[in-house]
C-alpha positions in Angstrom: 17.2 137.1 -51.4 18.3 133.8 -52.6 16.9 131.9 -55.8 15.8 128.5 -55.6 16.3 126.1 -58.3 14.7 123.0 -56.7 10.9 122.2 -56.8 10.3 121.6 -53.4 6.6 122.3 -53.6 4.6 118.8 -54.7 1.3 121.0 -56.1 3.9 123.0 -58.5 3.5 120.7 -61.6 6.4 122.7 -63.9 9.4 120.6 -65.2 7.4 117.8 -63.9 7.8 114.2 -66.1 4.6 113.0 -66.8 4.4 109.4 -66.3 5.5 107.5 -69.1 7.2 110.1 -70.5 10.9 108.7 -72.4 9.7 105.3 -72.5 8.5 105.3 -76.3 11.7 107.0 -76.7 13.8 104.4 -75.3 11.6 101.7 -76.8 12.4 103.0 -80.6 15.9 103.6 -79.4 16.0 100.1 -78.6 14.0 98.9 -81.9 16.8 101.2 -83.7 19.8 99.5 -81.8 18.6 96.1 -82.3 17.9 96.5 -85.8 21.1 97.9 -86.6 22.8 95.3 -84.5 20.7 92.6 -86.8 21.8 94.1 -90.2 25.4 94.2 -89.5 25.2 90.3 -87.8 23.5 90.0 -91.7 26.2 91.4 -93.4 28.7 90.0 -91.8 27.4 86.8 -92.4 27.1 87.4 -96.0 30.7 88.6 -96.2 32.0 85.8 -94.6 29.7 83.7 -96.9 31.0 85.0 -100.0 34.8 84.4 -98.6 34.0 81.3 -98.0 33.3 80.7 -101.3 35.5 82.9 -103.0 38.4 80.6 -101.0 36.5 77.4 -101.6 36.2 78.5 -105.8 40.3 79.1 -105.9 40.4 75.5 -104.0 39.2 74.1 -106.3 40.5 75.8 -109.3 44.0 75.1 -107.7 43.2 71.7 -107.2 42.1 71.4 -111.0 45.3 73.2 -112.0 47.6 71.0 -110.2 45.9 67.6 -110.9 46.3 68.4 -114.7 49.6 69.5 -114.5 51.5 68.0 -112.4 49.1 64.8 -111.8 52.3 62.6 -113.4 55.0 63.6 -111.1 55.0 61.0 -109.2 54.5 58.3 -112.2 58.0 60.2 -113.0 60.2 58.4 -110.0 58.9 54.8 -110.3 61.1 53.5 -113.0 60.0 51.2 -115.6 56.3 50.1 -115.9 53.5 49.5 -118.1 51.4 53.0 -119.0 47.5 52.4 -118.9 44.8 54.6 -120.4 40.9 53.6 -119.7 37.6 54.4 -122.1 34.6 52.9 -120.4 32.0 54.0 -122.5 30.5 55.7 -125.5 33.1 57.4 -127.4 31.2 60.9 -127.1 32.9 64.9 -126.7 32.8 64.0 -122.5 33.6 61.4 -120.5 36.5 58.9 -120.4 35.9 58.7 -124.5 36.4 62.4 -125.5 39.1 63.0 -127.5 40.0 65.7 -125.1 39.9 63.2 -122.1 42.1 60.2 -124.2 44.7 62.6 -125.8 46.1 64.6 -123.0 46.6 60.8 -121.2 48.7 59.6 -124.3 50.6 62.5 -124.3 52.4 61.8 -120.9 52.4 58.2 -121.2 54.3 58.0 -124.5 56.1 60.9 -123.4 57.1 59.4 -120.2 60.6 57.4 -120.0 59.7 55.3 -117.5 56.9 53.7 -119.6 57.7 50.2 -121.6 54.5 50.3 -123.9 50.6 52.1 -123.7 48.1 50.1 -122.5 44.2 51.1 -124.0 41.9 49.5 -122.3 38.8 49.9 -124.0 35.2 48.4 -122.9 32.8 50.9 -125.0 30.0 50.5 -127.7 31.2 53.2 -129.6 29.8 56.6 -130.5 31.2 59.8 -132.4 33.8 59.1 -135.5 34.3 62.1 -135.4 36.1 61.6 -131.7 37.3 58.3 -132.4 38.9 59.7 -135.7 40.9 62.3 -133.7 42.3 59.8 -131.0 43.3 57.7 -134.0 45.0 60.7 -135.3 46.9 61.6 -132.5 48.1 57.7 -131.6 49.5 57.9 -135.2 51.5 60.8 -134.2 52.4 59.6 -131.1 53.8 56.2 -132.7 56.0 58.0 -135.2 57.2 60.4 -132.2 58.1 57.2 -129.8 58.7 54.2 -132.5 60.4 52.0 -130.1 56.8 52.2 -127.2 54.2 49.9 -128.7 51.0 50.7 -127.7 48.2 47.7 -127.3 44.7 47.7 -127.1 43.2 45.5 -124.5 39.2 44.5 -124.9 37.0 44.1 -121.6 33.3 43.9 -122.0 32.5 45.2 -125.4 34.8 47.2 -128.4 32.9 48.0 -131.1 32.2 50.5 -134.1 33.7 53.2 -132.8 35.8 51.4 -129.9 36.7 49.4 -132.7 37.7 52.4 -134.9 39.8 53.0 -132.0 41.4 49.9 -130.6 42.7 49.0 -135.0 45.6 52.0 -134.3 46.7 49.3 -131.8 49.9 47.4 -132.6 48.4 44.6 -131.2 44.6 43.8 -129.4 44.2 41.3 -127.1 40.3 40.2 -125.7 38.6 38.0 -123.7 37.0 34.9 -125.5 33.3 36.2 -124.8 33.9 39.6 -125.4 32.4 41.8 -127.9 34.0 42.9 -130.7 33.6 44.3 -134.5 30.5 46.1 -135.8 32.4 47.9 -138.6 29.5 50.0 -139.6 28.1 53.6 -139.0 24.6 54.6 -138.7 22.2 57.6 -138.2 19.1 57.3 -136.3 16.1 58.9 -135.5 12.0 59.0 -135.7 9.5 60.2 -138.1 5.5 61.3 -136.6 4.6 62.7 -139.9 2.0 59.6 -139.6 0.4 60.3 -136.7 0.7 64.1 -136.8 -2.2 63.3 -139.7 -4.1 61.0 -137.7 -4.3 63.6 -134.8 -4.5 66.8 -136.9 -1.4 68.3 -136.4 0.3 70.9 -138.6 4.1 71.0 -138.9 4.4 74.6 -139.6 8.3 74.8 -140.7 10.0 77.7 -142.2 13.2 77.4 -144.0 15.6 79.6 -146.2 17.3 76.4 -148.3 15.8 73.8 -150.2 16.9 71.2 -147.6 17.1 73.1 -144.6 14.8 70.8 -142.5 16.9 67.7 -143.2 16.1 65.3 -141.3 13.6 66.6 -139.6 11.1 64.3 -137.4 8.1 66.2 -138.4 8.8 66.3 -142.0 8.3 63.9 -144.6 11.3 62.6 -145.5 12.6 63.1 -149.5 14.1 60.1 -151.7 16.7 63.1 -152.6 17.2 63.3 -148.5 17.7 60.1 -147.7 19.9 59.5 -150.9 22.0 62.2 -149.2 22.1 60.5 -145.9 23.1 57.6 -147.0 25.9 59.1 -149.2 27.4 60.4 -145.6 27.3 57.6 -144.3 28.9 55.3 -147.6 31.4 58.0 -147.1 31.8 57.7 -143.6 32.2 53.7 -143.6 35.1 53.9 -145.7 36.5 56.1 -143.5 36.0 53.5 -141.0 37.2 50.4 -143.3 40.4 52.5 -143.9 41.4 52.8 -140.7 41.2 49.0 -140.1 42.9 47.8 -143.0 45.7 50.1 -141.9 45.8 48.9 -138.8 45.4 45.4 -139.0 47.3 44.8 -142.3 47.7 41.3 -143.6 46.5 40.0 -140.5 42.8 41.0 -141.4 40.8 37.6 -142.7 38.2 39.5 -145.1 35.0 38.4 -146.2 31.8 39.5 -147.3 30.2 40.5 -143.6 33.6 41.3 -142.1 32.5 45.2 -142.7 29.2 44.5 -142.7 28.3 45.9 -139.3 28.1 42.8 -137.8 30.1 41.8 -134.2 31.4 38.5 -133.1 33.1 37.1 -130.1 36.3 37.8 -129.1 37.3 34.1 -129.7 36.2 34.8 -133.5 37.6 37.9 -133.9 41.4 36.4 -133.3 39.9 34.1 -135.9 39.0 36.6 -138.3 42.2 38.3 -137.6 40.4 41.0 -135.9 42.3 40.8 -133.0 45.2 39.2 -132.0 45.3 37.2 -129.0 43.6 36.8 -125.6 44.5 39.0 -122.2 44.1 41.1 -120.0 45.5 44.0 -119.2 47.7 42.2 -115.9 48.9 39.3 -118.2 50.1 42.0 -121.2 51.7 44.1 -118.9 53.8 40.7 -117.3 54.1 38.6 -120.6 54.0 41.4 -123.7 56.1 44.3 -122.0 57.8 42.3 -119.3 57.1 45.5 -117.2 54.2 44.2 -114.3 53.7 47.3 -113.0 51.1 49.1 -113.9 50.1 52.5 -114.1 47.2 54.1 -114.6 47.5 58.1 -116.8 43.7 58.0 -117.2 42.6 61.5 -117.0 39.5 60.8 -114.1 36.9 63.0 -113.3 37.7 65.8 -110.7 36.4 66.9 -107.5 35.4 70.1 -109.4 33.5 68.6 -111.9 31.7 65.8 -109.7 30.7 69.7 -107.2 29.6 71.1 -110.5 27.5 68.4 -111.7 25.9 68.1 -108.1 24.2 71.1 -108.7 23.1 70.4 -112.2 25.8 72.6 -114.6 24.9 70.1 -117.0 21.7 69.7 -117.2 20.5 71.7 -120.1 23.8 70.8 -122.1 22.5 67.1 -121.6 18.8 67.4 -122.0 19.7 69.7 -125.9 22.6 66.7 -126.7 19.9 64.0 -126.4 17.4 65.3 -128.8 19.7 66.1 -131.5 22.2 63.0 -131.0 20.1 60.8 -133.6 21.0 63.3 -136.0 24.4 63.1 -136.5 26.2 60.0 -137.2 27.9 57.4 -135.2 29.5 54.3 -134.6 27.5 52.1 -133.0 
């Protein structure tokens, strides 16, 4: 007697499939596979995203790096020429007048051998004294370091208050006959709305620990004591300022009433007044002054980091919380 394990018999329904039996299985099997397959297409893209930027970050960071430090090495092989350092601009804590940005740059072009004389070229309407004070500072230095490198200030556009405060460490400054030069002043600015605060009902509720805490501010009243205060800063400042250009300029200075006044004159009055020297540019100094024509530049310019960061707004909020305050701080200009 033999067993039979086939179901020959078409009425015997046992082991039968019923119809569409497995296909919701291999349907979620499917929906499983799929979305597995998705989710690790996902992270892979996200790993190769954040390589990518981890490899574009150290880019850039090594492009910083080597631009700072070794951005002179090639200034190093082509024998003697005439060093030039740019400000275009206010004289602020960024930018082409920041006393980080100047410094640096008259560092390796004093330092360098194959420079003949430093070259400032200088189109700004001024900005912090505080900045302007510490490039000042640091040409000083450098001039007693390198005493046989003169160092010359040459105007474009504009160079005054603190441009001004600036360009008098100069051995000699040569302008244009229309440009702008002088305005030996400092000044403090701002706005007061006490006024229309009362005419609209407003009520400037202020809290302070200290008498004069809330100096200076635009929704305040201001005191006689305040502004007495103010104004001593800025007496205190000026001569400050007035100092540093009777250093510089010496004998050569013509002074009269208005000379430190605040006022600015033309370039072809200011050789008059003796505050500066001669007319030039920065071509005609470098061929007739140093006798060394070619020119190159040490400016510290902005980097490809920087410019990426800025794109995307880095300094937005820094910029936007620097404007409101700026009037309350004094400056030359």
């Amino acid at each position: 007697m033999s067993e039979h394990t086939s179901n020959d018999n078409p009425n015997d329904q046992r082991g039968a499939v019923p119809a569409g039996y497995g296909n919701w299985e291999r349907d979620t099997l499917e929906r499983l596979v799929f979305a597995t397959v998705r989710e690790q297409r996902a992270a892979r893209r996200w790993s190769i995203f954040f390589k990518l930027s981890f490899l574009l970050l150290a880019f850039f960071a090594l492009w910083a790096y080597f631009d700072f430090n070794f951005g002179g090495s090639d200034i190093e092989s082509l024998g003697r020429h005439t060093a030039l350092i740019e400000i275009d601009g206010a004289i602020d804590t960024e930018g082409s007048g920041a006393a980080d940005t100047v410094i640096p740059s008259l560092n390796k072009a004093f330092s360098d051998q194959g420079s003949a004389a430093v070259v400032l070229r200088i189109n700004s309407p001024g900005g912090s004294p505080v900045q302007a004070g510490i490039i000042v500072d640091e040409i000083g230095r450098l001039k007693k370091m390198y005493p046989n490198k003169p160092m010359y200030v040459v105007v474009d556009e504009i160079c005054a208050s603190g441009g001004y405060y600036i360009a008098s460490a100069a051995d000699k400054i040569y302008v244009n006959k229309a440009s702008i030069v002088g305005s030996v002043g400092v000044l403090m600015d701002g706005f007061g709305f006490t006024g229309l605060m009362d005419k609209l009902g407003v009520e400037r509720r202020l809290l302070t620990a200290g008498e004069n805490k809330g100096f200076l501010d635009p929704f305040s009243p201001q005191s006689d004591k305040q502004k007495q205060h103010a104004l001593s800063m800025l007496n205190e400042i000026h001569e400050q300022f007035i100092a540093v250009v009777r250093a510089g300029r010496g004998k050569r200075l013509k002074e009269n009433a208005e000379i430190f006044s605040g006022l600015y004159w033309t370039g072809a009055k200011a050789v008059e007044m003796g505050l500066a020297d001669g007319f030039g540019t920065v071509d005609t100094v470098a061929r007739d002054v140093v006798k060394a024509e070619d020119i190159i530049d040490y400016t510290a310019h902005e980097g490809l980091p920087e410019r990426v960061l800025k794109k995307f707004g880095a300094s937005v909020g820094a910029g936007a919380v620097h404007s409101i305050y700026r009037g309350a701080v004094p400056a030359l200009r």
